[in-house]
FIROLUM-582856 format. One record per residue: residue in three letters; residue number from 0; x, z, y of N, C-alpha, C, O in turn. Coordinates in pm, 1 decimal. Each point is the difference from the previous one (the first is absolute). Layout:
  rest   nr      n_xx      n_zz      n_yy     ca_xx     ca_zz     ca_yy      c_xx      c_zz      c_yy      o_xx      o_zz      o_yy
   ALA  NUM         X         Z         Y         X         Z         Y         X         Z         Y         X         Z         Y
...
This chain:
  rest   nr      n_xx      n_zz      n_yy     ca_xx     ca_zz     ca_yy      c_xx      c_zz      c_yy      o_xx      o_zz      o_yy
   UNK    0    -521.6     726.2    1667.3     -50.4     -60.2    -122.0     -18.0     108.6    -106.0      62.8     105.7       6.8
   UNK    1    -160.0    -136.3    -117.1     -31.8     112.1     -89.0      51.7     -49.6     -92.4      56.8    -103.8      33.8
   UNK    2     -39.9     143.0    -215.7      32.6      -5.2    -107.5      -7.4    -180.6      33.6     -53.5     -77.5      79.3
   UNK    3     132.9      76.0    -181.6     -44.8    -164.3     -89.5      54.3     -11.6    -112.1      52.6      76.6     -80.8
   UNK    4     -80.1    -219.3      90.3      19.7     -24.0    -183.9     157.8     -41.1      25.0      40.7     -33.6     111.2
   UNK    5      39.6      40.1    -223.6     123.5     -62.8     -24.6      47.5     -98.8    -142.4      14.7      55.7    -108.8
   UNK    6      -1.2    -151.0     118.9      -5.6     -93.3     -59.2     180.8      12.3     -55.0      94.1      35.0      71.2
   UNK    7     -90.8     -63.2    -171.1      99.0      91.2     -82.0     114.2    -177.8      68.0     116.3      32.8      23.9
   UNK    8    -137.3    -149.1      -4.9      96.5     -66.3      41.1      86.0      25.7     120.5     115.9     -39.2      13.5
   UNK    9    -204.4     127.8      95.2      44.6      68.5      64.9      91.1      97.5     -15.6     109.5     -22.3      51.8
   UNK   10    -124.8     132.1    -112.8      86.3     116.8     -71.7      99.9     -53.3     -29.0      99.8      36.0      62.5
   UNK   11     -84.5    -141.1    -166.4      81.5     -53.9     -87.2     140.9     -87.6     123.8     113.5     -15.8     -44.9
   UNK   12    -132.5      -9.5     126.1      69.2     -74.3      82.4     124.5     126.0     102.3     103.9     -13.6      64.6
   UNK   13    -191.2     123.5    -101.7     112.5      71.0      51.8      91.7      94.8     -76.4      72.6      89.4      43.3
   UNK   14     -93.8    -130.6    -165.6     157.1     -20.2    -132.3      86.5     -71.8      71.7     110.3      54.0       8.4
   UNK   15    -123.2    -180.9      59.4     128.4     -75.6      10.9      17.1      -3.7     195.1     -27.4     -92.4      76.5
   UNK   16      82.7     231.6     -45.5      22.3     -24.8     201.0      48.2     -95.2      39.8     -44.7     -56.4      99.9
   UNK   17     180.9      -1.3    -187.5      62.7     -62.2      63.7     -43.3    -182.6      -4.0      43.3     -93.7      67.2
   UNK   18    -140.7      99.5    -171.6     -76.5    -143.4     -78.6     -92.7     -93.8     134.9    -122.5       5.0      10.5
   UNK   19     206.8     -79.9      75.2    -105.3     -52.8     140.5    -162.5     -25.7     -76.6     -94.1      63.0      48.2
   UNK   20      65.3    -168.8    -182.2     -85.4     -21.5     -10.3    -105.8     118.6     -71.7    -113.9     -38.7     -26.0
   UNK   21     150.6     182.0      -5.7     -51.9      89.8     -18.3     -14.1      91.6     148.8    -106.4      25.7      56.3
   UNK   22     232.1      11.4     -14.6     -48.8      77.5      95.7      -4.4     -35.7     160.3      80.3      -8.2      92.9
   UNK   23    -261.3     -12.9    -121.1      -6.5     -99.0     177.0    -102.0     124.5     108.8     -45.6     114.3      -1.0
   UNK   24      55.4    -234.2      82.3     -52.5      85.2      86.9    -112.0     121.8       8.8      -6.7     102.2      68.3
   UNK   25    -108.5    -182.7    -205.9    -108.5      28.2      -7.7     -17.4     127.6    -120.9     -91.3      81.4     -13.8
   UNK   26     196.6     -97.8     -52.2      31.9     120.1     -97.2      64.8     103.9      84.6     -23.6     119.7     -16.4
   UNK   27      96.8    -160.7      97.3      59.6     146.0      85.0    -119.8      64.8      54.0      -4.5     123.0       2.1
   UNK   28     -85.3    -187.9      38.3    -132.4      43.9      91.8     -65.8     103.2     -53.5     -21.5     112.1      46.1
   UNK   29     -21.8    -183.1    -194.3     -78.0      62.7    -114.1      58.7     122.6      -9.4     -76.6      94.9      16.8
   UNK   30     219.6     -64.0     -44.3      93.3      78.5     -76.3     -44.9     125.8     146.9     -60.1      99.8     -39.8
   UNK   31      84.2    -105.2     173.7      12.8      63.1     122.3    -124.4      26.9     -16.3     -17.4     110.1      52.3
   UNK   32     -95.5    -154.9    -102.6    -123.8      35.6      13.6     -68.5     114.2    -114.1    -118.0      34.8      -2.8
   UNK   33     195.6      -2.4     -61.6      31.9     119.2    -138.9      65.7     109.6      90.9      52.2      93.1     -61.3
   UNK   34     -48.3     -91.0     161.4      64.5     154.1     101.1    -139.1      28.7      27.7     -23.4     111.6     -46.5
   UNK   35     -71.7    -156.9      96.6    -130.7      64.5      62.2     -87.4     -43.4     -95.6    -109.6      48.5      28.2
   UNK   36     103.2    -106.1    -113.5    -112.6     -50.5     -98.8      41.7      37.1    -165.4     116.8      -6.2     -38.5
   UNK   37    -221.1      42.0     -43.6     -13.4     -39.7    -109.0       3.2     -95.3     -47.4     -41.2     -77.3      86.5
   UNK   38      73.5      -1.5    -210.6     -15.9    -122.5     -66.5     -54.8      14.1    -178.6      58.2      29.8    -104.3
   UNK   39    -182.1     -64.1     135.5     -94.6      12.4    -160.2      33.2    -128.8     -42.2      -1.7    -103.4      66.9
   UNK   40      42.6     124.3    -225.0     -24.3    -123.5     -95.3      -8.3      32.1    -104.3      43.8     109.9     -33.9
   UNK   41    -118.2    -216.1     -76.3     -42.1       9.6     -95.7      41.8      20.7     -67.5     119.2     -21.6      21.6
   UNK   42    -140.9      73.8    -154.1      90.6     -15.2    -127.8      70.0     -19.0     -25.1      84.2      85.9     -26.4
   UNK   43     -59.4    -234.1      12.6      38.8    -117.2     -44.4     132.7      15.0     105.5      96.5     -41.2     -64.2
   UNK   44     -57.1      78.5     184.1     102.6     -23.9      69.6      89.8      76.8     -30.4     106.3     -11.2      61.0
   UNK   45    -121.7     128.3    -179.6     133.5      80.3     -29.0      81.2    -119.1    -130.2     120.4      -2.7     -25.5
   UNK   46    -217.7     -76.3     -32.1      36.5     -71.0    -137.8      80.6    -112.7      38.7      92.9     -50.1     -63.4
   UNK   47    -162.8      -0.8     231.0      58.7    -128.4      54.6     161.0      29.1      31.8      95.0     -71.0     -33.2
   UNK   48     -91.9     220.2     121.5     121.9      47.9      47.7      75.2       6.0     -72.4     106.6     -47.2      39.4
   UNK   49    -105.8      84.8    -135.7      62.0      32.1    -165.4      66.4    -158.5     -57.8     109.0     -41.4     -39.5
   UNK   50    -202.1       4.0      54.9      25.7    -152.5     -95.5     149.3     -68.4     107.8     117.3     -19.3     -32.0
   UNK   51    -199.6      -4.6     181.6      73.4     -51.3      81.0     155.6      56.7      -1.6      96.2     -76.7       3.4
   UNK   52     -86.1     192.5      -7.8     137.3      99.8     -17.6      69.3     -62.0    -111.1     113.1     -44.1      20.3
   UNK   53    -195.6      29.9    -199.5      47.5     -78.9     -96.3      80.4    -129.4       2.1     107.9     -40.2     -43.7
   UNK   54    -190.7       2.6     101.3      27.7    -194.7       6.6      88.2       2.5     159.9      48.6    -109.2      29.6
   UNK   55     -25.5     224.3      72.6      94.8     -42.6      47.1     176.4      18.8     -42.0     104.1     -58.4      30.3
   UNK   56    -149.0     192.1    -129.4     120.7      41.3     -37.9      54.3     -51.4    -113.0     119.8       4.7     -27.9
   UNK   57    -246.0     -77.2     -69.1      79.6     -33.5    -145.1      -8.6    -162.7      12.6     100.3     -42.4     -57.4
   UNK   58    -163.7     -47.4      99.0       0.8     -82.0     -21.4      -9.8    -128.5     134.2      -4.2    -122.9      -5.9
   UNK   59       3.1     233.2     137.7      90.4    -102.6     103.1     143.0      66.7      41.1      82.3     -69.5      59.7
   UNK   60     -56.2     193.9     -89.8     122.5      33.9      -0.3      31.1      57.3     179.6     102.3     -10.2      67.7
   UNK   61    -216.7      61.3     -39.2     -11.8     -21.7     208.7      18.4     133.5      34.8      14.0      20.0     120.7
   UNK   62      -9.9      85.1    -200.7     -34.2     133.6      34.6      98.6      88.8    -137.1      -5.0     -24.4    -120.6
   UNK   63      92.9     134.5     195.0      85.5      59.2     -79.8    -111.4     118.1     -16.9    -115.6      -5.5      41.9
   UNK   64     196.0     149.1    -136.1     -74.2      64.8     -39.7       9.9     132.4     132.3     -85.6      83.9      27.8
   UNK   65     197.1    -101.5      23.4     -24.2      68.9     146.1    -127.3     -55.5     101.7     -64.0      82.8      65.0
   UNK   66      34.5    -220.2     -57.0    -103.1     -42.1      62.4    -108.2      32.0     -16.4     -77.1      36.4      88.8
   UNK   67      47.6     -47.0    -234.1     -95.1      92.9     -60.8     -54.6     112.8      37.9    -119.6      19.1      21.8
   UNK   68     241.8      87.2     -10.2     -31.4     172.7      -5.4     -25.8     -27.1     162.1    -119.2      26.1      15.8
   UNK   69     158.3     -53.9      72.0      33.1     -35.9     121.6    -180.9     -38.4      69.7     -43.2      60.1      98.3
   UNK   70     -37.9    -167.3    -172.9    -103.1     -68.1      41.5    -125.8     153.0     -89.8    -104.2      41.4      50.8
   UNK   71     147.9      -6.8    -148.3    -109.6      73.7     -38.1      18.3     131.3      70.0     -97.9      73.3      13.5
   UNK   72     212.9     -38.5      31.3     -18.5      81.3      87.4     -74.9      14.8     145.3     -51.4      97.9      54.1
   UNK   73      67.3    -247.2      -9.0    -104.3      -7.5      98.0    -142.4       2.3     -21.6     -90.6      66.3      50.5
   UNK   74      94.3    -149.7    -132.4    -140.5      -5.5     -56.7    -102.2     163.9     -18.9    -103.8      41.5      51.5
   UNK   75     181.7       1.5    -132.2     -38.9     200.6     -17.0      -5.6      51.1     168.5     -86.8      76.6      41.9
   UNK   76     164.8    -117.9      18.8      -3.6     102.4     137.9    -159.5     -92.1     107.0     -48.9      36.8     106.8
   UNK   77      25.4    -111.7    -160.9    -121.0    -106.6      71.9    -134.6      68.1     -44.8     -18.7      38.3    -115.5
   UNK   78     -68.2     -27.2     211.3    -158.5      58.6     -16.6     -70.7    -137.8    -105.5     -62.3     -80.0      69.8
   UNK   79      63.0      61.7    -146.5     -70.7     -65.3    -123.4     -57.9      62.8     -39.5      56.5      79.4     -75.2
   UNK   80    -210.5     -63.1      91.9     -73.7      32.1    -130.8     -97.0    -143.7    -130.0     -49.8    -103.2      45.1
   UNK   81      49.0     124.0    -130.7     -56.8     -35.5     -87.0    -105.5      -7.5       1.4     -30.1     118.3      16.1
   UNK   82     -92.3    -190.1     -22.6    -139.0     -33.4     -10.3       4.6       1.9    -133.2     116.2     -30.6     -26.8
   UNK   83    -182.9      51.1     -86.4     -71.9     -53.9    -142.1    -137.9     -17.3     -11.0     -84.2      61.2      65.7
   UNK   84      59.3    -163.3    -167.8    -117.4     -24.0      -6.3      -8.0       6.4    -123.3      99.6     -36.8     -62.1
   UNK   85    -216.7      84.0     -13.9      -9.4     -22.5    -118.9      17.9    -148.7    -131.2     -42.6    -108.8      38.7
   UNK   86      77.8     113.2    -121.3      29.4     -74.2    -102.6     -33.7    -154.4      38.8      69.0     -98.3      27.1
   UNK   87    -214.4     125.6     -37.9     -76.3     -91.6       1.6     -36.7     -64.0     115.1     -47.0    -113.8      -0.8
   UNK   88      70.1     196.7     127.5     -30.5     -33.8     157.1     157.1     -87.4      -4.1      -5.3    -114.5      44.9
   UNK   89     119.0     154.8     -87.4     119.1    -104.6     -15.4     -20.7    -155.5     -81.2      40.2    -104.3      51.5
   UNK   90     -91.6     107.9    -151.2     -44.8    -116.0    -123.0     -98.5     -83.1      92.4      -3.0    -122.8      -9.1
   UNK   91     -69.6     185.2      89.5     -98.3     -62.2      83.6      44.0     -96.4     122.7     -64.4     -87.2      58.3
   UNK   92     197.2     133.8     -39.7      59.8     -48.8     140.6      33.1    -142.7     -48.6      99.5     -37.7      61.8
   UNK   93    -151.3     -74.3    -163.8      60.5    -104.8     -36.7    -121.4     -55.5      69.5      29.7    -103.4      59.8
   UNK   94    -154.6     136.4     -47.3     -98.8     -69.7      32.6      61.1       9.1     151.5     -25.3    -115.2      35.3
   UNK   95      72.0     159.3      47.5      45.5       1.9     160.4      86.6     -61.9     -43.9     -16.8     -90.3      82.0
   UNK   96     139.7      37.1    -169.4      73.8     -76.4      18.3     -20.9    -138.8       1.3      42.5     -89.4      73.1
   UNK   97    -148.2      91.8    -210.0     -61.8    -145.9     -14.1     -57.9     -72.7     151.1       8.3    -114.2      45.4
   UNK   98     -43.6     187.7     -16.5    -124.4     -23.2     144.8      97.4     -18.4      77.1      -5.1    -117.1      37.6
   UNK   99     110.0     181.1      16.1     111.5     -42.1      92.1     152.8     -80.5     -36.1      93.8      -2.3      79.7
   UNK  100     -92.4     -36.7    -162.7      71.4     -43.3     -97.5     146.3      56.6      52.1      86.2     -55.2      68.4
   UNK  101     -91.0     166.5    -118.3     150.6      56.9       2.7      32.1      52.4     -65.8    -105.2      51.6     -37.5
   UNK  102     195.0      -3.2     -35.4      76.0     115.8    -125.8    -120.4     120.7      36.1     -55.1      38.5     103.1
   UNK  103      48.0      -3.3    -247.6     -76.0     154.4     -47.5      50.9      59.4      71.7     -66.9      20.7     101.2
   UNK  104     217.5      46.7    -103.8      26.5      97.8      54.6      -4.3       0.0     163.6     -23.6     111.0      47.8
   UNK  105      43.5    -222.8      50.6     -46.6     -22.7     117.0    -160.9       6.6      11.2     -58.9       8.3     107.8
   UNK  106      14.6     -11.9    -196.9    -160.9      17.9      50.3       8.2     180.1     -22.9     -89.6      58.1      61.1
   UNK  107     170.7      19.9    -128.7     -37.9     154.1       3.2      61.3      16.4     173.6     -59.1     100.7      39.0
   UNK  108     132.1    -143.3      58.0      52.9       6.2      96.9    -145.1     -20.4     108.9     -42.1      82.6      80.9
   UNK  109     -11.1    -213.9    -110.0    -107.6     -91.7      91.5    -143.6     125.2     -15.8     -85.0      25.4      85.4
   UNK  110     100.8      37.6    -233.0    -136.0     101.1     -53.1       8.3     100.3      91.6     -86.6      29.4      82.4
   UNK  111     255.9      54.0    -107.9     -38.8     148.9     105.4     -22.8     -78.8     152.3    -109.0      19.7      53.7
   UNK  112     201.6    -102.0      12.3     -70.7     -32.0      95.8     -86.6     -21.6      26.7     -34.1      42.7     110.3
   UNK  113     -45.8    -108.2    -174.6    -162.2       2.0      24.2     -81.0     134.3     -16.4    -101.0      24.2      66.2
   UNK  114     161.9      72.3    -173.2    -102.5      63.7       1.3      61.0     148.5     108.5     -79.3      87.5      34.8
   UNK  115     214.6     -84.6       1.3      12.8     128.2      98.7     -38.9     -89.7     150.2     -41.7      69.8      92.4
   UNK  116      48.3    -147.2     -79.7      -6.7    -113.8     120.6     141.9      23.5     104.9      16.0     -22.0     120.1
   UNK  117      69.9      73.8    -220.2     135.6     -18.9      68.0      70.9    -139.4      66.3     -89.8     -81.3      22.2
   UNK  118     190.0      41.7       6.8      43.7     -58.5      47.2     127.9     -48.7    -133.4      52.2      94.7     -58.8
   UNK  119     -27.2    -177.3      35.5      92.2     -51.3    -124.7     126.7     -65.2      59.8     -10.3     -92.3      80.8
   UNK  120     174.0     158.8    -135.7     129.2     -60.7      13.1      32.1    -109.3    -103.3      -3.5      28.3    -119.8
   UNK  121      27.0    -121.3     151.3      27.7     -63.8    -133.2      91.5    -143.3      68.6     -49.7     -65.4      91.7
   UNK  122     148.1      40.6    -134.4      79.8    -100.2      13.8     -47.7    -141.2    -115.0      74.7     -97.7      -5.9
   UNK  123    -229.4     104.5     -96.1      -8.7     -81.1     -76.6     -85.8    -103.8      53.3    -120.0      24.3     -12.6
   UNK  124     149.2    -130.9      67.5     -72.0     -89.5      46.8    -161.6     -31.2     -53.9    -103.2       4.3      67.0
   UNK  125     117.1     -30.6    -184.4    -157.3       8.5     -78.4     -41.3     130.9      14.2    -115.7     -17.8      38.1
   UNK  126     132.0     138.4     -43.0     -44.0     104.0      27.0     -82.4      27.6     181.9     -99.1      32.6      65.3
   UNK  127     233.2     -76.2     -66.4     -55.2      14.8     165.4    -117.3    -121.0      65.6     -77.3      36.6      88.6
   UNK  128      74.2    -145.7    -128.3    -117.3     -88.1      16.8    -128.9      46.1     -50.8    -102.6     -16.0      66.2
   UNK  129     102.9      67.7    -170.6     -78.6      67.3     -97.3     -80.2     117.0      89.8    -120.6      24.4       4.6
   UNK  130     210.7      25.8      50.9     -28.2     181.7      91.2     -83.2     -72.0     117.4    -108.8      43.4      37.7
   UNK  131     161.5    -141.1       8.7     -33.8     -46.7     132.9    -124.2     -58.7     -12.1     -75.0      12.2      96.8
   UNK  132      35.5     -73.9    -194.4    -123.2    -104.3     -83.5    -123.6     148.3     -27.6    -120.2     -25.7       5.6
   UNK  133     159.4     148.8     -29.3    -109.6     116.1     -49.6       8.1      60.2     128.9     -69.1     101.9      -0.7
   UNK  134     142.1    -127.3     148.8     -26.9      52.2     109.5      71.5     113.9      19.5     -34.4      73.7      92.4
   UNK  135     161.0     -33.8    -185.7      84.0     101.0      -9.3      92.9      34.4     115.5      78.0     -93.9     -16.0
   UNK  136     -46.0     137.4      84.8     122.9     -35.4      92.4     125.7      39.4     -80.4      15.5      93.1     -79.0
   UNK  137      74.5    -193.8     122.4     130.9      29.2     -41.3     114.1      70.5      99.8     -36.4      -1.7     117.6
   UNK  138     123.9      43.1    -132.7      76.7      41.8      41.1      68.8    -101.4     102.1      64.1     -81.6     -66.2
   UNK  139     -54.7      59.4     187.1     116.8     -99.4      77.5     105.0      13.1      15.0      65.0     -86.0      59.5
């Protein structure tokens, strides 16, 4: 398999190893598939990672600050590169959301897939109907 996209709900699930309903089968796959592959994502997935880290540590209380240093350390040692798009090619991605009716920031996920014609990870159900509906392949 070549590069793909990584869908930051993915990433985010392997903060918590020991969490059954975070870490399943299909995230271990993804995660094993970062040894021989790259994983491009948008923008928007360093802000998601960030936030998700926030709201697990301050306000569900799920993740200590060792878990933290612990998950961003993996994260840094993982082939991620960054895609950007300009300003306005981002502001634009509402018209792909409207049309597929899913969150803005899942349509910047559904965009690079469409436009590298990668293959997309994503554990987000509307996302992934969405990928499958523009002829995307997803990850199994």
């Amino acid at each position: 398999m070549a590069a793909f996209i990584l869908d930051a709900s993915i990433a985010i699930s392997w903060c918590f190893p020991g969490d059954p309903t975070e870490n399943t089968p299909y995230s271990r796959r993804v995660l094993k598939e970062l040894v021989a592959n790259d994983a491009i994502v948008p923008e928007i997935w360093a802000f998601e990672i960030a936030n998700d880290i926030f709201v697990s540590f301050r306000k569900r209380k799920r993740i200590s600050e060792q878990q933290i240093t612990e998950y961003l350390s993996l994260l840094q040692a993982l082939p991620i590169r960054v895609e950007s798009q300009s300003l306005w090619a981002n502001v634009g991605l509402e018209a792909l959301a409207r049309r597929q009716n899913i969150a803005a920031y899942d349509a910047a996920y559904l965009d690079l897939a469409l436009r590298t014609g990668l293959a997309l990870a994503t554990s987000d159900e509307p996302l992934r109907q969405a990928a499958t509906a523009q002829g995307i392949a997803v990850l199994a």
